[in-house]
Each structure stands twice: as C-alpha cells, then as structure tokens.
C-alpha positions as a Markdown table, in Angstrom:
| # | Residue | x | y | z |
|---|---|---|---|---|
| 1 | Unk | 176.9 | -24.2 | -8.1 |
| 2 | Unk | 175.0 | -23.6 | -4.7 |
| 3 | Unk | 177.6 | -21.2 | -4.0 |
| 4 | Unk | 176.6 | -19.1 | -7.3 |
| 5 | Unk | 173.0 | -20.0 | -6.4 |
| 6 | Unk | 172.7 | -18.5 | -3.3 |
| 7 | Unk | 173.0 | -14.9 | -3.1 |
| 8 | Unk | 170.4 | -15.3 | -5.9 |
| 9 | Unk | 168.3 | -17.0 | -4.0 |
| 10 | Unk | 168.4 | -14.7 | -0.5 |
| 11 | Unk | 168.3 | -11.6 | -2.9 |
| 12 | Unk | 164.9 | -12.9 | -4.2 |
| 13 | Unk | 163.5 | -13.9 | -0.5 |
| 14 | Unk | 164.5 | -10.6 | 0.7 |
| 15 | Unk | 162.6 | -9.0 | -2.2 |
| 16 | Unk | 159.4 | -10.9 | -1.0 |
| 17 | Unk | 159.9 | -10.0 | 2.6 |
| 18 | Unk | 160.3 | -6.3 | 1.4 |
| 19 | Unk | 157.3 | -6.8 | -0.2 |
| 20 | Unk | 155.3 | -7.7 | 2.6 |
| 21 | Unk | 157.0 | -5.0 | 4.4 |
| 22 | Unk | 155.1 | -2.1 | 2.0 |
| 23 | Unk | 152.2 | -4.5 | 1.9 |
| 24 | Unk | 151.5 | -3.6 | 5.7 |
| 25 | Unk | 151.8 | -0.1 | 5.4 |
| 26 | Unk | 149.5 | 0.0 | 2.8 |
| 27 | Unk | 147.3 | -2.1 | 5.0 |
| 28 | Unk | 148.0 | 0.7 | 7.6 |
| 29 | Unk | 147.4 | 3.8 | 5.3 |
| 30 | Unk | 143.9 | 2.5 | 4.2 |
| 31 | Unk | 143.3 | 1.9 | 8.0 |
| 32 | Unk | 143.8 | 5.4 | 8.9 |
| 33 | Unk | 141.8 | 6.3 | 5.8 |
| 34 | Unk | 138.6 | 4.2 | 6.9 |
| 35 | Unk | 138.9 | 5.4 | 10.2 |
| 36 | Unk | 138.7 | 8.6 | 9.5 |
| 37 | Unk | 136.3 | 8.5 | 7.2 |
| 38 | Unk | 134.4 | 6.2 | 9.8 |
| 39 | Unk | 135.0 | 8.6 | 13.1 |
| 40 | Unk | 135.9 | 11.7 | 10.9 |
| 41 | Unk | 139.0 | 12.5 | 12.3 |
| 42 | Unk | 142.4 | 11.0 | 12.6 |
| 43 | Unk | 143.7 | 8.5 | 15.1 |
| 44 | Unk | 145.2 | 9.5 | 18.3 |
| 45 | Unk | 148.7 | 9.6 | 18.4 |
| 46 | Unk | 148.7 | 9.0 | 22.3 |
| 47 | Unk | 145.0 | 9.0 | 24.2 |
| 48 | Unk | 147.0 | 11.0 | 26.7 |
| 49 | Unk | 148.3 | 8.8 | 29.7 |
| 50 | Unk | 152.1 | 7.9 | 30.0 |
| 51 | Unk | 151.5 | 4.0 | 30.1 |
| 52 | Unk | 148.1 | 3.8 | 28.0 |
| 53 | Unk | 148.0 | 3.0 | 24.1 |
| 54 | Unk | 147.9 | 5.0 | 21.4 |
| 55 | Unk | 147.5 | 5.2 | 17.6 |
| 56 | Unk | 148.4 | 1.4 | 17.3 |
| 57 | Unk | 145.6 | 0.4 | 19.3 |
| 58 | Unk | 143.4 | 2.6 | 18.0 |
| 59 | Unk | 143.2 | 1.5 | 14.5 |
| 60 | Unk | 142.8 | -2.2 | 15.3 |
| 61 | Unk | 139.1 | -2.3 | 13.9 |
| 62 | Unk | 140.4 | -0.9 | 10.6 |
| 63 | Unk | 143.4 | -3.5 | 10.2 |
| 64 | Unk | 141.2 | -6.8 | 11.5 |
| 65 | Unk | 141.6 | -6.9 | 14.8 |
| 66 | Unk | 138.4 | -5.7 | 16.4 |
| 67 | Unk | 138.4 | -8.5 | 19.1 |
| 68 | Unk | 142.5 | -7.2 | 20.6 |
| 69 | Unk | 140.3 | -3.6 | 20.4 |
| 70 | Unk | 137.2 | -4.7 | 22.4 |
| 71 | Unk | 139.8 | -6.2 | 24.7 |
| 72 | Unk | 141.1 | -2.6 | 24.9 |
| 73 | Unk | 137.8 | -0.9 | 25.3 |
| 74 | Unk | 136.2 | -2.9 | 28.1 |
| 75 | Unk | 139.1 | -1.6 | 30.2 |
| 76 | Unk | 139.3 | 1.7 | 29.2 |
| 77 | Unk | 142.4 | 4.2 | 27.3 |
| 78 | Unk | 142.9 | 5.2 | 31.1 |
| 79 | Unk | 144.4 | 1.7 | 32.0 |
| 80 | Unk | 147.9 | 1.8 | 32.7 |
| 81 | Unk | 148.7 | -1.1 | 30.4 |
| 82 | Unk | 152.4 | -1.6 | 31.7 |
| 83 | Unk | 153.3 | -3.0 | 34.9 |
| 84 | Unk | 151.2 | -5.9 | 36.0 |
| 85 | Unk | 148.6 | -6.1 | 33.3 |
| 86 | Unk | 150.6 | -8.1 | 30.9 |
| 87 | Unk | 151.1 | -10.9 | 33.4 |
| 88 | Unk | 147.8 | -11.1 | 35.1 |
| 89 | Unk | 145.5 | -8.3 | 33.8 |
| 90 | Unk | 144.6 | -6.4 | 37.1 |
| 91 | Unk | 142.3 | -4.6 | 35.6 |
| 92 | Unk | 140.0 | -7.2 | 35.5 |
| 93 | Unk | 138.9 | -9.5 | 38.1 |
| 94 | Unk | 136.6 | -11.7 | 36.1 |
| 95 | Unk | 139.2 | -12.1 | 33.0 |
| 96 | Unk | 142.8 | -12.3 | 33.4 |
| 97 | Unk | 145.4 | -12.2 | 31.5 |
| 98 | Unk | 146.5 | -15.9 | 29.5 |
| 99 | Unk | 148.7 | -17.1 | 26.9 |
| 100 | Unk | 146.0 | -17.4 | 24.0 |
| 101 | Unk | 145.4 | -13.2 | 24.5 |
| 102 | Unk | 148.8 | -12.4 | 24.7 |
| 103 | Unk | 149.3 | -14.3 | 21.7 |
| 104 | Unk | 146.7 | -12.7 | 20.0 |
| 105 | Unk | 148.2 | -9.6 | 21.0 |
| 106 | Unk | 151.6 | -10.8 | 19.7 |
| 107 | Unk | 150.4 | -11.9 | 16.4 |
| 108 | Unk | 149.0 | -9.1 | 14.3 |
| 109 | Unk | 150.9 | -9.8 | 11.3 |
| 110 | Unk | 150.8 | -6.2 | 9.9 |
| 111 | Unk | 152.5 | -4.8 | 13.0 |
| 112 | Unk | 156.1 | -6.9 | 11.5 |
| 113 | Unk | 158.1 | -6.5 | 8.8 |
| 114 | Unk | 159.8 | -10.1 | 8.1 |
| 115 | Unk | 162.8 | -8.6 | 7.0 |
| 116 | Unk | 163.1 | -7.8 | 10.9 |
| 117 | Unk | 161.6 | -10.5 | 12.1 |
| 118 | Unk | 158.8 | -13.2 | 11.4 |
| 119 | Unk | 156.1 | -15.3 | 13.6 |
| 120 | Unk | 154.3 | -13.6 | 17.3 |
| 121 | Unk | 156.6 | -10.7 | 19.3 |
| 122 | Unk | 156.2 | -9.8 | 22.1 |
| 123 | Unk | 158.0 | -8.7 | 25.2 |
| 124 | Unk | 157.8 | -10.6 | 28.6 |
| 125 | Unk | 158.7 | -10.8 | 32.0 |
| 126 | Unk | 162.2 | -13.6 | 31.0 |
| 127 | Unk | 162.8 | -11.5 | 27.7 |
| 128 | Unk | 162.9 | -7.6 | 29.5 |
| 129 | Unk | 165.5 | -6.7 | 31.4 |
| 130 | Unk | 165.3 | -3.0 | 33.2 |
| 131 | Unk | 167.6 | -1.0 | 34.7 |
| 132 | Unk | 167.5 | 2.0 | 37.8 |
| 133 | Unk | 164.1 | 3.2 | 36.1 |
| 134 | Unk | 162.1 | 0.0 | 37.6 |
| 135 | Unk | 162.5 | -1.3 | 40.5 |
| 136 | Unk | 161.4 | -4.9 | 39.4 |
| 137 | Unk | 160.9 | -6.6 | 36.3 |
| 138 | Unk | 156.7 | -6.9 | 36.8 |
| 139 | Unk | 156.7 | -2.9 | 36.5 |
| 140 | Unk | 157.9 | -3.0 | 33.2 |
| 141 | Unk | 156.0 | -2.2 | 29.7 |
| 142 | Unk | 155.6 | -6.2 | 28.6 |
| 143 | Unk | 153.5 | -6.9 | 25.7 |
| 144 | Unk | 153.5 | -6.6 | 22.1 |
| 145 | Unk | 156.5 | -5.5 | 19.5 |
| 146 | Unk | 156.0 | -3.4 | 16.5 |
| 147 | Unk | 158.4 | -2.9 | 13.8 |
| 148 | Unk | 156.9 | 0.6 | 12.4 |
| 149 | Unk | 156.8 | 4.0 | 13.8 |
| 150 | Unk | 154.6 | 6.9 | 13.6 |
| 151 | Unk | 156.1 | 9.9 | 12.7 |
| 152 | Unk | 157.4 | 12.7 | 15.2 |
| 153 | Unk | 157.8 | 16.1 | 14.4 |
| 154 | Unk | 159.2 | 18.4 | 17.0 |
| 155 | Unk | 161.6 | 21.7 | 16.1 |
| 156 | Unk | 163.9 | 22.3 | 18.8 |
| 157 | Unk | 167.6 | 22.6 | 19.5 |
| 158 | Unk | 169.4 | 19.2 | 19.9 |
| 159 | Unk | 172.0 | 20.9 | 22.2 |
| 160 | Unk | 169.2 | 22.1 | 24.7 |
| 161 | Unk | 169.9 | 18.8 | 26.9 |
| 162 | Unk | 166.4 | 18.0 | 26.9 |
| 163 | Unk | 166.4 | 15.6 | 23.4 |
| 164 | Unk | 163.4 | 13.6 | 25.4 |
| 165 | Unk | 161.1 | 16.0 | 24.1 |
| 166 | Unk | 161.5 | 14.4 | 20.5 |
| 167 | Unk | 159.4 | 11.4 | 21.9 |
| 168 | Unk | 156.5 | 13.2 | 23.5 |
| 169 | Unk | 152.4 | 12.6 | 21.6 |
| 170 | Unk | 151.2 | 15.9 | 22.8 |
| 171 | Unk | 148.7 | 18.3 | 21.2 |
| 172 | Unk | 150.5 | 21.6 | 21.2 |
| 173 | Unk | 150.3 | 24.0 | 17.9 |
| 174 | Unk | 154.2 | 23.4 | 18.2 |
| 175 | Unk | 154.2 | 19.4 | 17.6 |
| 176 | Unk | 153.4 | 19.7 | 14.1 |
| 177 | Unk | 153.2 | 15.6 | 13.9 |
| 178 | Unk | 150.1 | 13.8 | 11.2 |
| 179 | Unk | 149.0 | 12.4 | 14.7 |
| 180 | Unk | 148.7 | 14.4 | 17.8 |
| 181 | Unk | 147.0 | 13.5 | 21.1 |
| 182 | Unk | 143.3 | 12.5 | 21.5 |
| 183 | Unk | 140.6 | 15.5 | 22.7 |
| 184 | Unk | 138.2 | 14.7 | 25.5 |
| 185 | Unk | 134.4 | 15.7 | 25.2 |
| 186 | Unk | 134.8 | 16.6 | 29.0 |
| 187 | Unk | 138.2 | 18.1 | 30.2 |
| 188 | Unk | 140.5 | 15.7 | 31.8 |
| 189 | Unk | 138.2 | 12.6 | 31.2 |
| 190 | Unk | 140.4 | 10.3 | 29.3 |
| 191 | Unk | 137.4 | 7.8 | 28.5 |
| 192 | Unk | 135.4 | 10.5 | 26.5 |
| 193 | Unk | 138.2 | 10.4 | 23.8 |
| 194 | Unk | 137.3 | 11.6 | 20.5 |
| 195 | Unk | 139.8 | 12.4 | 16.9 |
| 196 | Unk | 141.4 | 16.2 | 17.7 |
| 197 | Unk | 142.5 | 16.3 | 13.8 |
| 198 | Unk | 141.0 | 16.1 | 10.3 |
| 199 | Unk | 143.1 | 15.5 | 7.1 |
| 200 | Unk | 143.2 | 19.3 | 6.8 |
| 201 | Unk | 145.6 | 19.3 | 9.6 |
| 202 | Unk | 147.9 | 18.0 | 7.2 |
| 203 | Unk | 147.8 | 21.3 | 5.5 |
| 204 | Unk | 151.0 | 20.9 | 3.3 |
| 205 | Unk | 148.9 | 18.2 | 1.3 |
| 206 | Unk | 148.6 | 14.0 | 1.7 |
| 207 | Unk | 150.8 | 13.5 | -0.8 |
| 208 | Unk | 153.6 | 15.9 | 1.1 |
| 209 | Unk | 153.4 | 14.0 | 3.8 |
| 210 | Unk | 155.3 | 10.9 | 6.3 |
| 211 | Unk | 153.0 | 9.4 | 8.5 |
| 212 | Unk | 154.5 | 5.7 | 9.7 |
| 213 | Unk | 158.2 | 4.5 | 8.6 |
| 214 | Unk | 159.8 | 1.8 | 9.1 |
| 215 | Unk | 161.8 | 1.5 | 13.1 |
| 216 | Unk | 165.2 | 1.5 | 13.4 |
| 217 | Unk | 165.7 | -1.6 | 15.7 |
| 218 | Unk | 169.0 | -3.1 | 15.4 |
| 219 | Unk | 169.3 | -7.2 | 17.2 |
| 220 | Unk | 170.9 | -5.6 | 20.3 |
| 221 | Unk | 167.8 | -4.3 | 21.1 |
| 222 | Unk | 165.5 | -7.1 | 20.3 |
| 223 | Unk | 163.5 | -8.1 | 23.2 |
| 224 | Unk | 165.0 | -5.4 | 25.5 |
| 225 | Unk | 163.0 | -3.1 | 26.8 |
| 226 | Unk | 165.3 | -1.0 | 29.5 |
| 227 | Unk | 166.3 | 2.7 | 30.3 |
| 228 | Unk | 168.9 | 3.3 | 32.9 |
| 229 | Unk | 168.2 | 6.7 | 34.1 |
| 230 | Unk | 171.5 | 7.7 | 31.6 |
| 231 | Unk | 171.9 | 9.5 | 28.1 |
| 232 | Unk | 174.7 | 7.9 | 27.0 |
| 233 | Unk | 174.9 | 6.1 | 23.2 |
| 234 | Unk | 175.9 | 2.5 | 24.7 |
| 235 | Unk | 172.4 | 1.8 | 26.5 |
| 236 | Unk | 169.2 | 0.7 | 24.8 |
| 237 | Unk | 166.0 | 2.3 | 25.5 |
| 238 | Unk | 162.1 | 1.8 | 25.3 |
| 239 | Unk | 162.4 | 0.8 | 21.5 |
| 240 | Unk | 161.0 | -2.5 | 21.6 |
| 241 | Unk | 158.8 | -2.1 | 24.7 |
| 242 | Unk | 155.4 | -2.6 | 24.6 |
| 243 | Unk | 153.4 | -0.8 | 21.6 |
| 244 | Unk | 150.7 | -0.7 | 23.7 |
| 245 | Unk | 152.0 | 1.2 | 26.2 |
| 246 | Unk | 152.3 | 4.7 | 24.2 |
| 247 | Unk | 151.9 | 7.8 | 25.9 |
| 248 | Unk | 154.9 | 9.9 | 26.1 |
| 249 | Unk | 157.4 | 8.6 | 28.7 |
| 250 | Unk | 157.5 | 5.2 | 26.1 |
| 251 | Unk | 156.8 | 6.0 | 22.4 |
| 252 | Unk | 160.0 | 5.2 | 21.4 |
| 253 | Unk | 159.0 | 2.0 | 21.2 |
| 254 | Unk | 155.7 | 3.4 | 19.0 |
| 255 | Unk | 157.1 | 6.7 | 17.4 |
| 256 | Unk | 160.6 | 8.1 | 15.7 |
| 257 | Unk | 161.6 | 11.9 | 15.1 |
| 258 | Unk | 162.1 | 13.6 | 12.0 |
| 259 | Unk | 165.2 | 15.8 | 13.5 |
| 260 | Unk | 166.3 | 19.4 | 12.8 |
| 261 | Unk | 169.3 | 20.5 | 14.6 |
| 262 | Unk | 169.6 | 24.2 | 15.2 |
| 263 | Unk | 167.1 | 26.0 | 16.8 |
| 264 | Unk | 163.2 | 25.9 | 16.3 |
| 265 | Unk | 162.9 | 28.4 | 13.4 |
| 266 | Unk | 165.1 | 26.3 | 11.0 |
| 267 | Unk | 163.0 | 23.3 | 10.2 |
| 268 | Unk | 164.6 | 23.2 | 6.8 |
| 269 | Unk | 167.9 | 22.2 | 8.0 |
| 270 | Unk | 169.9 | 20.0 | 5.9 |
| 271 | Unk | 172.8 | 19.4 | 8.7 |
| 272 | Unk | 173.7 | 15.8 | 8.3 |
| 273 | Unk | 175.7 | 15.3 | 11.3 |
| 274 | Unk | 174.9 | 12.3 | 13.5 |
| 275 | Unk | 172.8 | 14.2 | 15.9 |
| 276 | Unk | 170.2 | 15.8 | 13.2 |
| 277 | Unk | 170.4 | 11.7 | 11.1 |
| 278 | Unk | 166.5 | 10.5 | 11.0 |
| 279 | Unk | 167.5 | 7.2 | 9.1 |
| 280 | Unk | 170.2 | 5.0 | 10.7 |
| 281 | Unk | 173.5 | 4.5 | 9.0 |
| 282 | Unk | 174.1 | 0.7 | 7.7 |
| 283 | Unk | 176.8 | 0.1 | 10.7 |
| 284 | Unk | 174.3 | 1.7 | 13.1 |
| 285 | Unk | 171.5 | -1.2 | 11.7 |
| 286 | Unk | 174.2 | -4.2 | 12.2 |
| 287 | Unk | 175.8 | -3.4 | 15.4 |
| 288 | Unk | 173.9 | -0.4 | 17.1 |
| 289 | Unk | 172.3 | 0.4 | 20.6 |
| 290 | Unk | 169.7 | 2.8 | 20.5 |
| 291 | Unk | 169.5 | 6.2 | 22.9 |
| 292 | Unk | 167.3 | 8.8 | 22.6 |
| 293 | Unk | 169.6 | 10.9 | 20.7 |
| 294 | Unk | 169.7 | 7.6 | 18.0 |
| 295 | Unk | 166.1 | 6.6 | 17.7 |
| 296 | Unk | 166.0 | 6.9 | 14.0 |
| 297 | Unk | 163.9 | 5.6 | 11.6 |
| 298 | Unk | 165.5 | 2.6 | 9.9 |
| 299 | Unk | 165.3 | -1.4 | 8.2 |
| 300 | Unk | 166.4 | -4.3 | 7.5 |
| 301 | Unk | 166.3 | -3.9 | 3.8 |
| 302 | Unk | 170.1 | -2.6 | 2.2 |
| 303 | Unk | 169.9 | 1.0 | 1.6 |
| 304 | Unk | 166.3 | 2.1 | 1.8 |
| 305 | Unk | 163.6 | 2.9 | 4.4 |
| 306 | Unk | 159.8 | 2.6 | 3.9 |
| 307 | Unk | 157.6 | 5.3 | 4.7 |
| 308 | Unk | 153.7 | 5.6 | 4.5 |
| 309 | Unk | 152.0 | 9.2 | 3.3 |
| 310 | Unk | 149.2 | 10.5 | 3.9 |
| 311 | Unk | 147.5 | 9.6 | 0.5 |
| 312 | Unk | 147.8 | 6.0 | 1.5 |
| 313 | Unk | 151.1 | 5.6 | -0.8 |
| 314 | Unk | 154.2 | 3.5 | 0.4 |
| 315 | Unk | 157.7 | 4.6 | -0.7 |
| 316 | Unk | 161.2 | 3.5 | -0.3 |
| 317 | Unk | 163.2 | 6.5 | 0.7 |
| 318 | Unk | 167.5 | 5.9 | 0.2 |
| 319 | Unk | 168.6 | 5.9 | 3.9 |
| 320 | Unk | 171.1 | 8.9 | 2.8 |
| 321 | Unk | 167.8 | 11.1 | 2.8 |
| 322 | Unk | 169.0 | 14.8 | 4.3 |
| 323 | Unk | 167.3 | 15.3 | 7.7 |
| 324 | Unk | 165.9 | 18.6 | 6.1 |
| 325 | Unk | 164.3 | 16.8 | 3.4 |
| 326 | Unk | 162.4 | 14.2 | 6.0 |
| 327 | Unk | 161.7 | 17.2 | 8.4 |
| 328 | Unk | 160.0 | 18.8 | 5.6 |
| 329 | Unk | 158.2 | 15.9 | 4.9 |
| 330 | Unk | 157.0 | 14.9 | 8.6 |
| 331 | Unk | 155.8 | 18.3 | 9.2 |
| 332 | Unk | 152.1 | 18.8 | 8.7 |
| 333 | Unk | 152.1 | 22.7 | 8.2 |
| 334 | Unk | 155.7 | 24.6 | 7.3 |
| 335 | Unk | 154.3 | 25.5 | 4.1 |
| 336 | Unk | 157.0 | 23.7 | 2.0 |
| 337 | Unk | 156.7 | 21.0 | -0.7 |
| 338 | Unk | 159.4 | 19.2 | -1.9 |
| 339 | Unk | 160.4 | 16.7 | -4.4 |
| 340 | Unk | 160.5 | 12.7 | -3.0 |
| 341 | Unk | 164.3 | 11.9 | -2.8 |
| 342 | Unk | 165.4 | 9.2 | -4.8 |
| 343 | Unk | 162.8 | 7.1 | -4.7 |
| 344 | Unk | 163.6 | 3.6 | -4.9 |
C-alpha cells in the first residue's frame, strides 16, 4: 500500500512546490511592473561595476524587502559587494557585517524555487571553494543564492572563442536583453543611477517577451561558487555565487543566455546542437557541471521550465523548446512574434 501510495504522494508535493515556483515569478513580474511604474523605467540589469548588484537588488522595495535595499543604498551601487564585505562589511565602520543580516539576505523566499531547494541560501566562506581566479577564499563573491535568472540576449558566433560575452549586463544597441545596464545623470558616476529603458524597449510587445526563467543549477554546483581560469565542460562556474554581486564578470550566477549559434545575423536559428541548447537536457539537470558554454536555463520540475514575460504572465515552456524559438522570445526588438511552444 505505501508503495502504491507514494509516487502519489511526491507527484502531489512536487505539484505544490511548482506552484510556489510560478507563484514567485509572478511576485517578480508585478515587481518590475510597480517599479516601473513607480521610477518610470525598468530595473537595471547590472548598475555597471563587475562586483556590484544588479536587477535583483534593485527590485527589493517592490518584492518586500525594502530594509535588505536600504542596507544596499547606505553603501552605494559602487560597493564592491564581493570579497570581504560578506564577512565583515568593510564598507562600513560603524555597522558590520553579522549573522542576523546575512540571514536576512539569505532568506527572501521569492528568490527560491523549493523544487531546488527550501529554507535561507547563501554562499559562505566554508561552503565556496575557488580556484586560480582567487587567490584566497575571503576574495570570493559570498552571499546570497538565487534560483532564477534574467534573461540574456546576445547574437554572436559560438565558435568565435569568446562565449563569455553571453554573460555580460551592458547597454549596447547590440544586447537586445528586457534589462540592460543602468544610465548615470553624470557620466561615469555610478551613484547617480537612474532606469535607461521603458517598456517600449520591449518593442516586439510584453506578451512576446522572456524576462526571468527558471536557472539551471544542477546539485554539483550547489554552494560552489569557483572558476578556474579554464573553459572546459567538467568545472563549475559563478552559477551559484553571490546574486548580489552582478555586474558582468559574475552574472552567471544572476543571468542565462538565450543562444543562437551561427553568426549575428541569424537570430532565428533553430540549430539544436548542444552548443546553441538554452534549456538543459534531463541528464544535464541530474548529473551536470555548469561552463560557460552550459549555463542554460533549466529546473527541477520533469520536463518544463518556467519563464516570466513581460506582461507579468508565468509559463511553463517544454525543456525541448528550439533555441530559435527562445532567442526569439528573449530578444526585445527582431521584429518577430511567435506562437508560445507547447505550453504546459
């Protein structure tokens, strides 16, 4: 009897814990709603420094967090919030750094999926081990995990050897991402941050449109947060660093890349070799490291991915979506609509 009973019974726990899973991204689509309509503008993607936070900071007023933001804005978007910050907060002589914050910081319940995991994440100094890129462990990203990604949209060769590129929050006409990099009131003043985008950046239409999906995260790479100074498929990189320290160098651990292999004039590429995947396969989920070439979107939940658009609607995409399809519908301004695939 308990033996018939229980695949019944994890089917239907799962099915709550999926639940919760497009709960938060709803709870994130009305937060970039309100804070657009609040600031009018989009969030930042990246406030433009390497180790300094990004999108995911800057919507905590809108998803009930407004003391983790304050915490945020007394130091300043220019803080480099890796290295030393996490364990004694540097920044501030009069306030360091202690286990209640870091909790705090660790516990913003719409920043996990349970499916992935449940109760406070976060990265520290016992749980991070780093390779040739640090030269101790107290220079690496601690602080808190995410489970969700904002989506990346960048139309270049995969064979160009420089696949980093996928990762970069920039602002360039040629990142055609929902969120780019902040704009200063003055020119190279980081502090005078301000929104660089309106919805009608999104120009192919809300409803045409990925903004957060789910992060591919498989239990090798829980906790890690490591990159060797190597390409290769069998190490684990920024994933599940710090989502506070956003920028470029470490937004894998806050961003994934709708991919089009080819060249930059073919973002309507339906190549479905491993290289141009943007959803991990089920093996990759179980068992797989993550490089820059596999930072995919992916979950926890058999066979589909949720995604967020940009009218505040949460859907479950089959993880054997074409990478043409989800380039087409990461991509703010190529003009094309198309159908969502098999929704679930």
């Amino acid at each position: 009897m308990i033996a018939l009973l229980l695949p019944a019974i994890q089917a239907a726990r799962e099915a709550a814990r999926r639940s919760q899973c497009t709960n938060h991204l709803k709870q994130v689509g009305i937060a970039v709603h309100n804070f657009h309509d609040t600031l009018q503008g989009l969030p930042p993607g990246s406030f433009g420094r390497n180790a300094g936070p990004g999108f995911w900071a800057a919507i905590y007023p809108f998803v009930e967090q407004q003391s983790l933001y304050n915490y945020i804005a007394e130091r300043g978007v220019d803080v480099n919030y890796a290295g030393t910050w996490w364990t004694n907060d540097s920044t501030m002589s009069t306030q360091r750094m202690n286990d209640e914050i870091r909790r705090q910081f660790g516990s913003v319940p719409i920043y996990r999926c349970p499916s992935r995991r449940g109760g406070g994440s976060q990265t520290s100094t016992f749980s991070a081990p780093c390779g040739d890129a640090y030269t101790t462990l107290g220079n690496a990203p601690h602080g808190p995990q995410l489970c969700y990604a904002i989506v990346l949209s960048y139309h270049a060769a995969l064979n160009t050897g420089s696949i980093s590129h996928w990762f970069h929050v920039d602002h360039t006409a040629n990142h055609p991402a929902p969120f780019r990099a902040a704009l200063y009131m003055r020119p190279g003043d980081i502090r005078t941050w301000g929104p660089r985008d309106s919805m009608a950046w999104w120009s192919d239409g809300t409803s045409n449109q990925l903004l957060v999906g789910e992060k591919h995260l498989p239990p090798p790479a829980f906790n890690v947060c490591r990159h060797d100074g190597t390409t290769t498929n069998t190490q684990i990189y920024y994933s599940d660093c710090s989502y506070l320290v956003g920028g470029d160098s470490y937004s894998t651990a806050v961003a994934r890349a709708v991919r089009v292999s080819g060249s930059s004039t073919t973002p309507g590429s339906t190549d479905m070799d491993d290289g141009a995947r943007s959803i991990a396969r089920p093996d990759q989920e179980s068992n797989g490291t993550i490089s820059w070439s596999g930072a995919r979107f992916g979950s926890a939940h058999p066979g589909i991915v949720n995604f967020l658009l940009g009218d505040g609607a949460v859907r479950s995409l089959p993880i054997t979506t074409p990478a043409g399809v989800l380039a087409r519908l990461g991509t703010v301004n190529d003009g094309n609509t198309v159908a969502l695939p098999g929704v679930l």
